[in-house]
BABA-183134 format. One record per atom (N, C-alpha, C): residue in one letter; y, x, z. Coordinates in steps of 0.02 Angstrom, whole numbers, plus 32768, in hexadecimal, padded with zeros to 4 digits. Layout:
AYXZ
...
// end
This chain:
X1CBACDA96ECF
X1CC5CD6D6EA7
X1D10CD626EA1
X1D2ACD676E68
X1D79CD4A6E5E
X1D7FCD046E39
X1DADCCDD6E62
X1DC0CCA66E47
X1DDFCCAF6E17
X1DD6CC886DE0
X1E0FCC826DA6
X1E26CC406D87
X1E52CC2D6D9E
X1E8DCBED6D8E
X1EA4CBF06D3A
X1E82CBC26D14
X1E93CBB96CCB
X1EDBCB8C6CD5
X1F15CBA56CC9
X1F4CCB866CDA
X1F50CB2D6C8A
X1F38CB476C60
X1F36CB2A6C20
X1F11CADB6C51
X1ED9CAD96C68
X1EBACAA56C99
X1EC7CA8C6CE8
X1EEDCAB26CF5
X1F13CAA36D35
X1F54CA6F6D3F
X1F4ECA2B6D58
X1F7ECA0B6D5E
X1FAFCA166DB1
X1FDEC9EF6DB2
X1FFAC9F66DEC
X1FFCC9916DFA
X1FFDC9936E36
X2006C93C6E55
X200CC9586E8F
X2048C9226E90
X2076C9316EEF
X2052C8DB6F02
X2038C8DE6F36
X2022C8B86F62
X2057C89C6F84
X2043C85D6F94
X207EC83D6FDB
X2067C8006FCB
X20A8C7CC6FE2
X209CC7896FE6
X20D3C7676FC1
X20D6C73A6FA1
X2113C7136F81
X2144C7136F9C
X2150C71D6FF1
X218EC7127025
X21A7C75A7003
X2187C7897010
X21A4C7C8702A
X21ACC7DC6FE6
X219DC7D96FA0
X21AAC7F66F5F
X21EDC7E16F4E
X2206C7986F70
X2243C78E6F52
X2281C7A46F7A
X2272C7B96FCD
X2297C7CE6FF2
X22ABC8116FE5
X2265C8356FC3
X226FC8816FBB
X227BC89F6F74
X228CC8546F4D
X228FC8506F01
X2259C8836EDE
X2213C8886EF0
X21E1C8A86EBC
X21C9C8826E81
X21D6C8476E7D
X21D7C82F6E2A
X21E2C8576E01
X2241C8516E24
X2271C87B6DEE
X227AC8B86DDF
X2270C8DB6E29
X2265C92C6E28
X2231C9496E07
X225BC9876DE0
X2244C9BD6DBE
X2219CA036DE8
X21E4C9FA6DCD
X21D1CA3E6DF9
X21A1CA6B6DBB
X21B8CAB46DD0
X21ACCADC6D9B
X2172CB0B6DBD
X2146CAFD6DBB
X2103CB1C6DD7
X20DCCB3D6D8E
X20DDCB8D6D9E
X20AECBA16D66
X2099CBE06D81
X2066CBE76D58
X2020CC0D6D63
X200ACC376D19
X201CCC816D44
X2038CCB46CF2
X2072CC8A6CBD
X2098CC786CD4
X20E1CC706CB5
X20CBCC2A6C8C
X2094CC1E6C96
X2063CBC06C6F
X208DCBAE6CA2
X20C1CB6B6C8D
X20C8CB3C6CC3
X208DCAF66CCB
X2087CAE56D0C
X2051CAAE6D14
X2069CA6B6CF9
X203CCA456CE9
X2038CA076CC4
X204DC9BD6CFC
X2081C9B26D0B
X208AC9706D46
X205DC93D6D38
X2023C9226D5A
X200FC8E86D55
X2002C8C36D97
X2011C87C6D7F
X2002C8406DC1
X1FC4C82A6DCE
X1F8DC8276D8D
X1F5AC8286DA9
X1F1EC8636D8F
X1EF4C8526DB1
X1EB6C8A06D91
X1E5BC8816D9D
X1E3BC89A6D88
X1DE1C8926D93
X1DDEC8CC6DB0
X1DC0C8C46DF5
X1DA6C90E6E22
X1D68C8D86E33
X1D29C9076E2C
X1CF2C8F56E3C
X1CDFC8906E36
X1CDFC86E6E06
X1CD5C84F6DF9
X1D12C8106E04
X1D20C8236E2D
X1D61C7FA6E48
X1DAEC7F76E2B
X1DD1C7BE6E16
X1E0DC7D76E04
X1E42C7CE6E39
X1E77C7F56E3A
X1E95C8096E80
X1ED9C7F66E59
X1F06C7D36E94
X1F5EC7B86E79
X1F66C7EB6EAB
X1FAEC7F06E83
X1FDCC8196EB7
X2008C8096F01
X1FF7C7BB6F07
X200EC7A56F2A
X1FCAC7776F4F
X1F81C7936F49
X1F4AC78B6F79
X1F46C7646F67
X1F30C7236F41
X1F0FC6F46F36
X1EF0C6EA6F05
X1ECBC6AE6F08
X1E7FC6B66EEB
X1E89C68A6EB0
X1EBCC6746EA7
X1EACC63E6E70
X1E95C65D6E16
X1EAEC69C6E1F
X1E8CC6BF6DC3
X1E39C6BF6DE1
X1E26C6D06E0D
X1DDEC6DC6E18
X1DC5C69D6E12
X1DEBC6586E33
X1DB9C6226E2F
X1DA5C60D6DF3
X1E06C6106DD9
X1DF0C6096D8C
X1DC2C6146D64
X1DA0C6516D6A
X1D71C6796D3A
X1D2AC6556D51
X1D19C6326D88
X1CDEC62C6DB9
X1CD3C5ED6D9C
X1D10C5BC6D8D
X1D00C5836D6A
X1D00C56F6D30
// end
């Protein structure tokens, strides 16, 4: 069985907490992640299995959607 990664549907989100994004400036930082020369798409938030996920762990897009 081989995995195969559609880079075209693949996002990237750096995880952390509000403290540490501004200490380690990942707002602002550029990061060049690609997959067969496709670079990945930066996003803050995403839908994985029903749930929507922030990049900085909290729930408030999910409650949103619930109410």
């Amino acid at each position: 069985m081989v995995l195969v990664i559609n880079p075209s549907k693949t996002k990237l989100m750096l995880l952390s907490t509000p403290q540490l994004s501004k200490v380690h400036h990942l707002n602002t930082e550029k990061f060049d992640i690609t997959i067969n020369s496709i670079p990945l798409e930066r996003v803050t938030t995403t839908k994985l299995l029903g749930s929507h996920i922030h990049e900085h762990l909290n729930w408030e897009g999910n409650a949103a959607m619930l109410l």
